[in-house]
C-alpha positions, 0 to 999 in steps of 0.5 A, a space after each residue: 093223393 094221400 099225405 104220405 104220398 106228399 110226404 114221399 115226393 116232397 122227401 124225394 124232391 129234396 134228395 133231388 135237389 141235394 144231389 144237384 146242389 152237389 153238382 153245381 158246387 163240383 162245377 163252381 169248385 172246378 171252374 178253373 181246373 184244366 180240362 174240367 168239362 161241366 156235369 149236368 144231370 137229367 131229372 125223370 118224372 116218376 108216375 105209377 099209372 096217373 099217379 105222380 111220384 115225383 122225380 129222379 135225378 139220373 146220373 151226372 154227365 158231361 157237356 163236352 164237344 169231342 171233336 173241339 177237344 180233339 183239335 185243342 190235343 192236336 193244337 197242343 201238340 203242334 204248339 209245344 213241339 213248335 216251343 221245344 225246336 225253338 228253344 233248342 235252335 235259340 241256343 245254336 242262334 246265340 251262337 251262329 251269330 249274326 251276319 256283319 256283327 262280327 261274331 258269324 262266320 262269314 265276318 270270321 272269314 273276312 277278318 283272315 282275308 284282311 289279314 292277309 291282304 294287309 300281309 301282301 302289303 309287307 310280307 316281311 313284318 312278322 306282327 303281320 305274319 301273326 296276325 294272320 295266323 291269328 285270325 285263322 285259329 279265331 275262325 278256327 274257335 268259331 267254328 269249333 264252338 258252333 259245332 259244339 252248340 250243335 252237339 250240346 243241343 242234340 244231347 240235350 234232345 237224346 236226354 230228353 227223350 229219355 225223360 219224355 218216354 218216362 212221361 209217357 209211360 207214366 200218362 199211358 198208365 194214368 188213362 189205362 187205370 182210369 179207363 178201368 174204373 171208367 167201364 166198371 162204373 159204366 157197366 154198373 150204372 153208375 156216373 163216370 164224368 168225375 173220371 172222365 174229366 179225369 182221364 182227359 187231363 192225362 190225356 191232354 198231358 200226354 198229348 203233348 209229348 206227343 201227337 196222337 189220337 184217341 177214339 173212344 169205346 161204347 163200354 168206355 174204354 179210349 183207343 191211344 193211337 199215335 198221329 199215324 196210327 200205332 195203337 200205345 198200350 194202356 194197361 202195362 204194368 211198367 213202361 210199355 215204351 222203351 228207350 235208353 239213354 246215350 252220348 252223342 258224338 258227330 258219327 252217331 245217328 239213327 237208324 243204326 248209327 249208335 243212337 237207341 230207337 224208341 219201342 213198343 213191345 220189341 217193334 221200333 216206332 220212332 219214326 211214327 212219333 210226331 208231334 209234341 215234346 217227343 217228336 221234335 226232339 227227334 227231329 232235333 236229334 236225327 235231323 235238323 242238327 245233324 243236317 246243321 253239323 253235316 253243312 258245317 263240316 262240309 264248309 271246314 272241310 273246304 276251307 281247309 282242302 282250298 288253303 292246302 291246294 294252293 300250298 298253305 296247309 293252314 287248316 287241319 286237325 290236331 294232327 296237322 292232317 287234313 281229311 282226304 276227302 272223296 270217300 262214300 258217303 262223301 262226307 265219311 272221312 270228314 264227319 265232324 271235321 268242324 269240332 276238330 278244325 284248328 290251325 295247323 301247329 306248325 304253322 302256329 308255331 312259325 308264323 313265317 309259313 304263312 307268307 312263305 307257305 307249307 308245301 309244294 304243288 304239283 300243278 293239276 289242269 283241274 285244280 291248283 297251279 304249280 307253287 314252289 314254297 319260299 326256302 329258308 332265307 329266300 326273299 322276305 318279300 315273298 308274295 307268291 303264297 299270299 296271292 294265291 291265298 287272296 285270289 284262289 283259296 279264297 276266292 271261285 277258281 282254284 287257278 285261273 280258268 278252272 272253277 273251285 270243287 264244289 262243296 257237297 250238298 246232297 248225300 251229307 252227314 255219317 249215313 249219306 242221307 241229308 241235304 242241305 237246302 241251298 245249292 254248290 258256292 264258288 267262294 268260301 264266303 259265299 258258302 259261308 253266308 249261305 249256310 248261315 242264312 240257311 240255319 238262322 231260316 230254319 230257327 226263325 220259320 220255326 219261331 214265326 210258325 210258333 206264333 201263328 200256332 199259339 194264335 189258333 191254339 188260344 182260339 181253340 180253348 177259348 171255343 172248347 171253354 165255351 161250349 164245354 167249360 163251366 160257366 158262373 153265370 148259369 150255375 149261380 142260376 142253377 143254385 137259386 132255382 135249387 134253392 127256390 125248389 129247396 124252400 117249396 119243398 120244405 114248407 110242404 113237409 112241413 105242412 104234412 108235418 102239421 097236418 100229421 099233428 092235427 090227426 094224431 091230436 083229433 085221435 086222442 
């Protein structure tokens, strides 16, 4: 081999270790970049004939397991979905309170029936008579502010999905963009880790707003599919996803009932969005929440039809009604009844109706015994109304004999299509008590789901880091090894170099 053979293949060898030393220094710069997968580059000798001509470095790729990435996604998804419930079920914990302390329903409840057992004992006393109308409109609040906990936090998802639909736009467009430069650098034969590990950190962000999955092209390209398979467009110009923005009120519900769908090119696919941020707002919003407010109206509406049957219209709206009930949907004319539930004014007003009573009753083999209401200036001591309050209003029979209506548990909710998960209760504390525990179940299995999920979440990076992620160790020893071959290869440059001047000085 001649000396500029040995030249040749010493430069070449050089700009070899150059573009490798470039790697390692990308690595170690993006060591703790989320979603950075380590680039490695192959190393081709060139031999023309027997001939050595050194080695070429080819293009950087990247050392990465897809299917351990896709499952970190996926775990993703399911971990903030899980983050997202629990934070808007906290909030309607605070409220709900907790059973025996006082401030839930169920102790609520009991604090009317003291007060009227402590009336039985003097109906005359007017503080008495108070005390018990009071105690009413404190259950009253309470149920008023639970079913506004349960409005707030369904606005709160409807105004985030608004604002994740914009996310996800905005992460669709990112990957369609980069895939673009993706299939030209590939078809062009240049590298695309760079880009690559780009697009996978949009990916991973748009995993979780929601749950999808991603199937990767021959050119390049990458397929974004949602979790049950409905391809997201990548390559629109603005938001190829739509939706819009609303006030929700206790009638509102989807489909149909005045809440926006999310679409794709005209063609409705919120009920294929699972997963993430995205779907369980929508859980939250068409489903967990509603099927929370449908279980609350149902108990206001039987506390107030319990306590007008046995002749105390103590419970209505503000108009002094109370709902008729027996409509299709069963709850149709009640649908939020517990956001408007309050004592009866005129009741407020004179304290006295809740010893003597509001009306009278008919009788009915299947409800409520007959009740004659205590006249003005009848006897102070008038007993007959509290009785019925204690032993049938609140209490499994609406007379003796013959069992309370039972409250509703299918068919719930403005459409008629929720259900609540516990069965018909005798008593109003026993229907209290199991809604609540009904609820507080549901914010304390998604609170538990989410620590197992966040366990396997963080064994799935950890595993995904290590076959994938850059390790200091090896890259420290790829450098010194690049620096060794650095040294080698200078010295016999420079060695060509003097053989060259020794040449040149012979010639002259």
């Amino acid at each position: 081999m001649g000396l500029d053979g040995a030249l040749s293949i010493a430069s070449g060898s050089l700009a070899n270790i150059n573009a490798r030393l470039n790697l390692v220094s990308n690595n170690v710069a993006n060591a703790a970049t989320p979603d950075y997968s380590v680039e490695t580059s192959t190393q081709e000798s060139l031999v023309a004939g027997t001939q050595g001509l050194g080695a070429r470095t080819g293009a950087a790729t990247r050392a990465i397991d897809l299917a351990l990435q896709q499952s970190v996604f996926q775990q993703g998804a399911t971990v903030t979905g899980l983050t997202t419930t629990t934070g808007g079920l906290s909030a309607v914990d605070a409220v709900l309170g907790t059973p025996g302390q006082g401030n839930d329903l169920g102790s609520l409840l009991g604090n009317v029936r003291d007060a009227f057992s402590a009336l039985l004992g003097d109906p005359s006393s007017g503080s008495r008579q108070a005390t018990a109308v009071s105690a009413a409109g404190t259950l009253a609040g309470g149920i008023n502010a639970l079913s506004e906990a349960y409005t707030q936090q369904r606005q709160t998802a409807q105004n985030d999905i608004v604002g994740m639909v914009t996310t996800m736009n905005t992460r669709l467009s990112q990957i369609g963009v980069l895939s673009n430069h993706i299939v030209a650098a590939r078809s062009g034969g240049q590298s695309t880790a760079d880009l690559e590990n780009q697009r996978d950190a949009s990916v991973h962000a748009l995993s979780n707003v929601l749950g999808i999955k991603t199937l990767n092209q021959p050119n390049g390209d990458l397929i974004v599919t949602t979790g049950s398979g409905t391809q997201l467009p990548t390559r629109a110009a603005t938001g190829p996803v739509v939706t819009s923005a609303a006030t929700l009120g206790a009638g509102a519900y989807y489909p149909g009932g005045g809440l926006p769908p999310i679409t794709v090119n005209g063609i409705d696919i919120t009920t294929r969005i699972q997963g993430g941020q995205l779907g369980a707002d929508i859980a939250l919003r068409d489903t967990t929440l509603p099927t929370f407010q449908a279980e609350l109206d149902e108990f206001s509406f039987s506390l107030a039809a319990r306590f007008d049957a046995q002749g105390l219209t103590l419970f209505t709206d503000p108009n002094g009604d109370v709902p008729a009930g027996g409509g299709a949907p069963v709850q149709s004319s009640y649908t939020g009844f517990a956001a408007a539930i309050q004592v009866n004014p005129a009741v407020a007003t004179n304290v006295t109706l809740a010893r003597d009573g509001t009306r009278d009753v008919g009788g009915s083999a299947t409800g409520a015994a007959n009740f004659t209401v205590n006249p003005p200036g009848g006897p102070a001591g008038f007993t007959a109304l509290i009785g019925r309050v204690l032993t049938f209003a609140l209490g499994a029979q609406a007379q003796s004999g013959v069992a309370q209506r039972a409250g509703a548990t299918l068919g719930l909710g403005p459409a008629g299509n929720l259900s609540a998960p516990y069965g018909p209760s005798g008593t109003l504390a026993d229907h209290a008590a199991a809604m609540v525990s009904a609820q507080a179940a549901v914010s304390a299995t998604a609170a538990r789901q989410l620590s197992i999920e966040q366990a396997v979440q963080t064994t799935l990076t950890n595993n995904l880091t290590a076959s994938s992620g850059v390790n200091m160790d090896t890259e420290m020893s790829h450098m010194i090894q690049l620096q060794n071959a650095y040294g080698a290869n200078a010295r016999i440059i420079a060695a060509v170099q003097a053989l060259f001047a020794e040449l040149l000085q012979a010639v002259r």
